[in-house]
matplotlib code that plots the C-alpha trace (Angstrom):
import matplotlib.pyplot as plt

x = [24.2, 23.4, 26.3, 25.6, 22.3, 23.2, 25.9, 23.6, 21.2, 23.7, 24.4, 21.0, 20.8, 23.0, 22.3, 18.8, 19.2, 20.2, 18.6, 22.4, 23.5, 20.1, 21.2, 24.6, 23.1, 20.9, 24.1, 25.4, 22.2, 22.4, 26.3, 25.4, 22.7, 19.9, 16.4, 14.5, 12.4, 11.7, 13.8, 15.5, 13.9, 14.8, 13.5, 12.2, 14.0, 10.7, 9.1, 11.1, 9.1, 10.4, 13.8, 13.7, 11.7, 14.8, 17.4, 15.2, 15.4, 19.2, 20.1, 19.0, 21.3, 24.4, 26.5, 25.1, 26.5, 29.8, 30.7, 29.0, 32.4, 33.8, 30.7, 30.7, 34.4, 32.8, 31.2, 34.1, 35.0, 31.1, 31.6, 35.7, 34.4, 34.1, 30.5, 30.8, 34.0, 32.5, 33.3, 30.3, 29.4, 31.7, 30.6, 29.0, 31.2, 31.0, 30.7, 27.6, 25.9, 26.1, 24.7, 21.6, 20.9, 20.8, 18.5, 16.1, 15.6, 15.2, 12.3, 10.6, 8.8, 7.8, 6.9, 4.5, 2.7, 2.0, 0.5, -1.7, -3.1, -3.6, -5.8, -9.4, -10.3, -10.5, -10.6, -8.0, -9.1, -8.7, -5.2, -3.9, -3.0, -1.6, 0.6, 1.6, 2.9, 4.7, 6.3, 7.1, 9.1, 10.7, 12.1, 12.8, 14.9, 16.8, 17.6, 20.1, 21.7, 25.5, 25.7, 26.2, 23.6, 21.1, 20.6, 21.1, 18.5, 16.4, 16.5, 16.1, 12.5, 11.6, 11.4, 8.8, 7.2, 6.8, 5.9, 2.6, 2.1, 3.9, 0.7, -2.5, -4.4, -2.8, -4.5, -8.6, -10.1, -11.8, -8.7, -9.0, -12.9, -11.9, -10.0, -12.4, -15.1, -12.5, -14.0, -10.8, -9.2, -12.0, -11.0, -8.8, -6.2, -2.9, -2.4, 0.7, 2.6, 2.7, 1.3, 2.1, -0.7, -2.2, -2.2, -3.9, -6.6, -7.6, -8.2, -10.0, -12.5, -12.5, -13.5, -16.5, -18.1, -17.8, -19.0, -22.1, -23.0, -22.9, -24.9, -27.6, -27.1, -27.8, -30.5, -33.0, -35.2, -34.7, -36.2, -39.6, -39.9, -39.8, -42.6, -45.1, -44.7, -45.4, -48.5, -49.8, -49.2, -51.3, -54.1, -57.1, -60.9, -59.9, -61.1, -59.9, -57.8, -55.8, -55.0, -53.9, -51.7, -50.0, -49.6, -48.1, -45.6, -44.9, -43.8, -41.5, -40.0, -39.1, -37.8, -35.5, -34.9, -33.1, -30.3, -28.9, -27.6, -28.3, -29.4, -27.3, -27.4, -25.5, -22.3, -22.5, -23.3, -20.5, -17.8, -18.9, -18.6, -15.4, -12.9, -12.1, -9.1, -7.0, -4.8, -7.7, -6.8, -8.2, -10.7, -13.2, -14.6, -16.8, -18.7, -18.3, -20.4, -22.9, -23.1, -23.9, -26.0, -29.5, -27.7, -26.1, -28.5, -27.5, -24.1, -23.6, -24.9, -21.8, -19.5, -20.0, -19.6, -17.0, -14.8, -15.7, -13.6, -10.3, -7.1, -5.3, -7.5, -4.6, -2.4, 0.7, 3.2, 1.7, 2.5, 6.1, 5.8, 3.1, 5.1, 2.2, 0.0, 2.3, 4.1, 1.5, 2.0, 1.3, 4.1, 6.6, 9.4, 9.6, 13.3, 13.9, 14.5, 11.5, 9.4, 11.4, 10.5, 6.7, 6.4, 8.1, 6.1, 2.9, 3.9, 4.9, 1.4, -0.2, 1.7, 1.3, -0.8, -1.7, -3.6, -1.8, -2.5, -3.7, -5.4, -1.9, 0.3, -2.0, -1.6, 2.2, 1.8, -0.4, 1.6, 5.0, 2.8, 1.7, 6.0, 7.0, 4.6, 5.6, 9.4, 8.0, 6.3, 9.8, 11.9, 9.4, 9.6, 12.9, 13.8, 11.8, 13.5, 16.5, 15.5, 13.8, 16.7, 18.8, 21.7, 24.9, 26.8, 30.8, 32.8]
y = [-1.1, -4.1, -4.8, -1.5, -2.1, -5.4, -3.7, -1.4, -4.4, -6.6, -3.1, -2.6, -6.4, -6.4, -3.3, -4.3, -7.9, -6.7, -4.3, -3.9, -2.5, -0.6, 1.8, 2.1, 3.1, 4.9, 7.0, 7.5, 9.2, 11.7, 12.3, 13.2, 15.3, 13.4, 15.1, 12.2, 10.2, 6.9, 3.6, 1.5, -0.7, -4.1, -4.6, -8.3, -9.1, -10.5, -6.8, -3.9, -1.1, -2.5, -2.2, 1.7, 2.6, 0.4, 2.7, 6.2, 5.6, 4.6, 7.6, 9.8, 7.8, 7.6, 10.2, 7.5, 4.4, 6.4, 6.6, 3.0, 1.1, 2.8, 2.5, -1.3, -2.6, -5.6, -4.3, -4.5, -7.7, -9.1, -8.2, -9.8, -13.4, -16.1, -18.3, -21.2, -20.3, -17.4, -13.9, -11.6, -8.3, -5.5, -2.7, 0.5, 3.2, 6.8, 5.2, 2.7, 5.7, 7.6, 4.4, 4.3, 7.6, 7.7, 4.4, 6.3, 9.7, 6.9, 5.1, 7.7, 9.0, 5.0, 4.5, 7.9, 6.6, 3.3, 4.6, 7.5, 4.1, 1.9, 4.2, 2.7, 6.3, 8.1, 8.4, 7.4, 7.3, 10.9, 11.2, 8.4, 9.9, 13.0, 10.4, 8.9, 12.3, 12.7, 9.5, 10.0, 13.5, 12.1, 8.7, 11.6, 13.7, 11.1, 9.4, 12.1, 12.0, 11.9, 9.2, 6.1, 3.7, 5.9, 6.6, 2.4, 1.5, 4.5, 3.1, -0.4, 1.1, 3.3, 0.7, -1.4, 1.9, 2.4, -1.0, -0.1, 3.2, 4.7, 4.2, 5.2, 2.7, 0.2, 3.1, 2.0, 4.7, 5.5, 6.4, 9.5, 9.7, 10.2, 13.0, 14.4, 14.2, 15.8, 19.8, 21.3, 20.4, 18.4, 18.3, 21.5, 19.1, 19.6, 15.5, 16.8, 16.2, 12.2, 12.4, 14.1, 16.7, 14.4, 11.3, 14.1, 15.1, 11.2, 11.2, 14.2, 12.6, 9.3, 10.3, 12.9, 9.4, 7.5, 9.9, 11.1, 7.3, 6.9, 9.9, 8.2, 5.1, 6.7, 9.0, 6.1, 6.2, 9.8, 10.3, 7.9, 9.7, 13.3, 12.0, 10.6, 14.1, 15.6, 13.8, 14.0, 17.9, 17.9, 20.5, 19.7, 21.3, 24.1, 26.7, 29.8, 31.0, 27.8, 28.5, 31.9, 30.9, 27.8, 30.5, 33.5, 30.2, 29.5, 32.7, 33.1, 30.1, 30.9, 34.0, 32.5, 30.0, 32.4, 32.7, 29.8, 29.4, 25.2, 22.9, 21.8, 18.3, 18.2, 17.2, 20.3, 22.1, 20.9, 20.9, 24.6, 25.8, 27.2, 24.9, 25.0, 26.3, 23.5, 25.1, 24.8, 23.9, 20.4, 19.9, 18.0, 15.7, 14.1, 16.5, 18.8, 16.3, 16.0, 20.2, 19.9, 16.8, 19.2, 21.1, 17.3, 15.1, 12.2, 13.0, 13.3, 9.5, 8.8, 10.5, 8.6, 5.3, 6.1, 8.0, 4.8, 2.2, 2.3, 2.2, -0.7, -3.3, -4.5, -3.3, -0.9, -4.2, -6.5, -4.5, -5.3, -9.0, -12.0, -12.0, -10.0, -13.2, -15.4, -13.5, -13.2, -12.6, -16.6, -17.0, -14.4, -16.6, -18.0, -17.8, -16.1, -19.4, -20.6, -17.7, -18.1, -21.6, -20.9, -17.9, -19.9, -23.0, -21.2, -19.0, -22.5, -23.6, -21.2, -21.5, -24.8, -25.4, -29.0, -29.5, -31.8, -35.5, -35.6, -39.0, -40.4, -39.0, -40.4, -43.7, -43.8, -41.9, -44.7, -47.5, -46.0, -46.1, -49.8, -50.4, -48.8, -50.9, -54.5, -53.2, -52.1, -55.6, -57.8, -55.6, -56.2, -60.5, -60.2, -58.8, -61.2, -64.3, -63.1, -62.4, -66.0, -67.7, -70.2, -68.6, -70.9, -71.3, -71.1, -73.2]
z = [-0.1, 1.4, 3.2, 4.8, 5.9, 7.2, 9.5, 11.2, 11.3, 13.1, 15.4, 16.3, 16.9, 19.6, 21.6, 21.4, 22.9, 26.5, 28.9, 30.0, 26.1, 26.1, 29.3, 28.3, 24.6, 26.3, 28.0, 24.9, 23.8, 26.6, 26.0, 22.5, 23.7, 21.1, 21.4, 19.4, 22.3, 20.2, 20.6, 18.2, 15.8, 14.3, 11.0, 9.9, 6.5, 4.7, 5.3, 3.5, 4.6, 8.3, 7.1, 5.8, 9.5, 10.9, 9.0, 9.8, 13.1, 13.3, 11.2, 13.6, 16.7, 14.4, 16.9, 19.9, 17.5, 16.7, 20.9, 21.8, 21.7, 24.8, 27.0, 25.9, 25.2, 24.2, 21.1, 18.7, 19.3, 19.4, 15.3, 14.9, 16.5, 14.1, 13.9, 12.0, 10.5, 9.4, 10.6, 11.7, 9.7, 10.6, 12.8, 10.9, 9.6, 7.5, 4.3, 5.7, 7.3, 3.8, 1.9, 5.0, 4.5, 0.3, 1.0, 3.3, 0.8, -1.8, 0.3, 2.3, -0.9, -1.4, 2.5, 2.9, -0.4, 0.9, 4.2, 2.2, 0.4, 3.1, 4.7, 6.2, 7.6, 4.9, 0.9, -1.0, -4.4, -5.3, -4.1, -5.9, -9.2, -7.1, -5.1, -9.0, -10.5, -7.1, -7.5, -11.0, -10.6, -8.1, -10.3, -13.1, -10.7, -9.3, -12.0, -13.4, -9.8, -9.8, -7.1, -9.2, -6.7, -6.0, -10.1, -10.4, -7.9, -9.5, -13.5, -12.2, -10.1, -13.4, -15.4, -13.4, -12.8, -16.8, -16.9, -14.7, -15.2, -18.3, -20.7, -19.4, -21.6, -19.0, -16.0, -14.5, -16.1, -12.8, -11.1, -13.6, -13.1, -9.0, -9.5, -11.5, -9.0, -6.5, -7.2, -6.3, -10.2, -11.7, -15.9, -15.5, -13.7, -15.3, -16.2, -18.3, -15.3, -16.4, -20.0, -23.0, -24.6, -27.2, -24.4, -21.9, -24.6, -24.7, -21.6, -21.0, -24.1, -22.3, -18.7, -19.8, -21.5, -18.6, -16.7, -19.2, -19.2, -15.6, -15.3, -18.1, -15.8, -12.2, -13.8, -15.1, -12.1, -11.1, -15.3, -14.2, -11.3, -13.2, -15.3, -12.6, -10.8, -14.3, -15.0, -11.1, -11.9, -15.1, -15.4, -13.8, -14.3, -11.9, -13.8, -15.4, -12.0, -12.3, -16.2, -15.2, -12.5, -14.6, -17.4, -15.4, -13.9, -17.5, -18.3, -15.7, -16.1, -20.3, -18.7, -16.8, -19.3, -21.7, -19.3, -19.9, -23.3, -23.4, -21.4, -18.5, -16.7, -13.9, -15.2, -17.5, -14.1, -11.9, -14.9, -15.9, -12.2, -10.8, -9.1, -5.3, -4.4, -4.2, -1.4, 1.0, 4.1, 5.9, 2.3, 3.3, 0.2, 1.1, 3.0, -0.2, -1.7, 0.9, 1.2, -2.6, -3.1, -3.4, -6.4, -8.1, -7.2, -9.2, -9.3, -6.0, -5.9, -8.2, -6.2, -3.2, -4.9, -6.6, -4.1, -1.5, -3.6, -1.6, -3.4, -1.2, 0.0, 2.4, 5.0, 4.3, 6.0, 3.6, 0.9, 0.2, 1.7, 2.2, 6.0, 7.6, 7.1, 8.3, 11.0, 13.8, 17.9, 18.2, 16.1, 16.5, 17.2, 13.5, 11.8, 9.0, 7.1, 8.2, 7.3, 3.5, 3.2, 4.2, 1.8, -1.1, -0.4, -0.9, -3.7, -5.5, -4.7, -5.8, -8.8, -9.7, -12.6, -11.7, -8.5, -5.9, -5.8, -2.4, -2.4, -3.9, -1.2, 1.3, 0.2, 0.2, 4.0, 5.1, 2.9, 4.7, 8.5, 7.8, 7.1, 10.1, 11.9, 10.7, 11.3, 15.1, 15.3, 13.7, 16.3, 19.2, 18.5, 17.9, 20.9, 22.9, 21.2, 22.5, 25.8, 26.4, 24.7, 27.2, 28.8, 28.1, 31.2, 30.4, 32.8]

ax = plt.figure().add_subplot(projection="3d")
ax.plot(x, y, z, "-o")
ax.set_aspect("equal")
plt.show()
């Protein structure tokens, strides 16, 4: 697999580093009559997620790669030269394109995900557990595939995902509580999709608590403020027309009272109401919630904080590397050993369990300086000794 994607890496490599191999690419595109407008791209090895947009986009040029060689006859041979005694990466064939194209169904699902998450624009937290059951048919299906390294590279990425997300005592009970607050499934969600039915029935128990006691939580002030308009609205010495209009308002009110079986807060409300269809087309949430804030007022208030924690609180290239940190258009032109040795220098830093010595290197720095200075000084005197030493004259 790797061998593979190094060879269209090495491919890509070369065309790209000429405007002369870009137009005769280019050619080659036409020839093979390729209706896909974008260029090539060259992945960075410390990002992955570079690498499988690298391996999209040569996919769909493969006929243009397959025809390069007579356009260029310099191509073959740029793979057959040696570079420090070492031969270069051959050029692509079937069996490469095959492995590219079992890489990119494998990382697609992975690369969508990751830009659903790293979203600024809009929510995120109510898609995540969606994105999770997606993920997790996916791992199921593939692993019973009959191609040997696709079902390898599939156990080896189910068992970190079981590691993570295989017991939802390990799951942030809120990432349940979001979907919840999401009125197109709310607690009629089908979470057997992951879960088995008594793990789904813990669940279902655990999030209605959090969210009762959020609601106790959120409704402390809107409770004082019930009372102070219920003692401003005391009876007063209005007389007897004021006791017959408070009492004709009482009636009606235990009349429409006995419609409703119990009293309802408005988690009982919005729970007991009928989901949204979830098929609805460009579902707007958090307008939902502002449409509905009058009819769950306190609610509502949860909603909106809990639906503004985002899911990924970095961007989708730092994701699968720390490169995005240290890859930056002032310095662009960083090796790849270079950018290794800076990522593994901080990763052992951070590390560490001992904090560095600083004050003791310094001393050794400056003990070193003060060496190199007395061995400057010694050379400088030397030098002059020899220069005003008397010149022997040989006859």
């Amino acid at each position: 697999m790797y061998d593979s994607i190094a060879t269209i890496h090495n491919c890509v490599r070369y065309i790209r580093s000429s405007p002369a191999r870009l137009l005769k690419f280019k050619a080659c595109v036409d020839r093979e009559i390729i209706n896909y407008k974008g260029g090539l791209v060259l992945d960075v090895p410390t990002r992955r997620n570079s690498t499988f947009m690298m391996l999209d986009v040569a996919l769909k040029f493969e006929k243009a790669f397959a025809i390069y060689d007579e356009e260029d006859d310099k191509f073959v041979s740029f793979f057959m030269e040696n570079e420090h005694g070492k031969k270069r990466v051959r050029p692509p064939t079937s069996s490469d394109w095959e492995s590219a194209t079992i890489f990119v169904t494998f990382l697609s699902a992975f690369y969508e995900v990751t830009l659903k998450f790293s979203g600024t624009l809009h929510v995120t937290s109510n898609n995540l557990y969606h994105e999770i059951c997606e993920i997790h048919t996916q791992l199921s299906d593939l692993a019973s595939s009959s191609d040997h390294l696709l079902s390898t590279m599939v156990a080896s990425m189910k068992r970190k995902y079981d590691k993570y997300w295989g017991s939802a005592e390990n799951i942030n009970p809120m990432l349940f509580l979001a979907v919840v607050l999401d009125p197109r499934y709310k607690l009629k969600y089908c979470f057997e999709t992951v879960y088995d039915a008594e793990t789904v029935a813990k669940i279902v128990v655990k999030v209605e608590q959090i969210l009762q006691q959020l609601y106790n939580s959120y409704n402390v002030e809107g409770e004082s403020d019930g009372d102070k308009v219920s003692k401003s609205d005391s009876p007063s010495k209005g007389g007897v027309k004021e006791t017959i209009r408070r009492r004709l308002l009482e009636n009606y009110l235990q009349q429409q009272q006995m419609f409703v079986t119990e009293k309802m807060n408005d988690v009982d409300k919005y729970l007991a109401e009928e989901t949204i269809n979830p098929m609805t087309s460009s579902f707007d949430i958090l307008l939902w919630w502002k449409d509905n804030s009058q009819r769950f007022k306190i609610i509502s208030m949860i909603a909106k904080d809990v639906l503004v924690i985002p899911v990924s609180t970095v961007a989708s290239e730092s994701t699968f590397s720390t490169s995005g940190r240290i890859l930056d258009s002032f310095r662009s032109s960083l090796s790849p050993k270079i950018v290794e040795a800076l990522v593994c220098t901080q990763n052992w830093l951070k590390g560490s369990h001992e904090g560095i010595q600083t004050k003791e290197y310094l001393d050794d720095i400056q003990a070193y300086e003060f060496l190199e200075e007395d061995n400057k000084l010694k050379d400088k005197v030397t030098t002059k000794e020899k220069t005003n030493a008397p010149i022997a004259i040989v006859h």
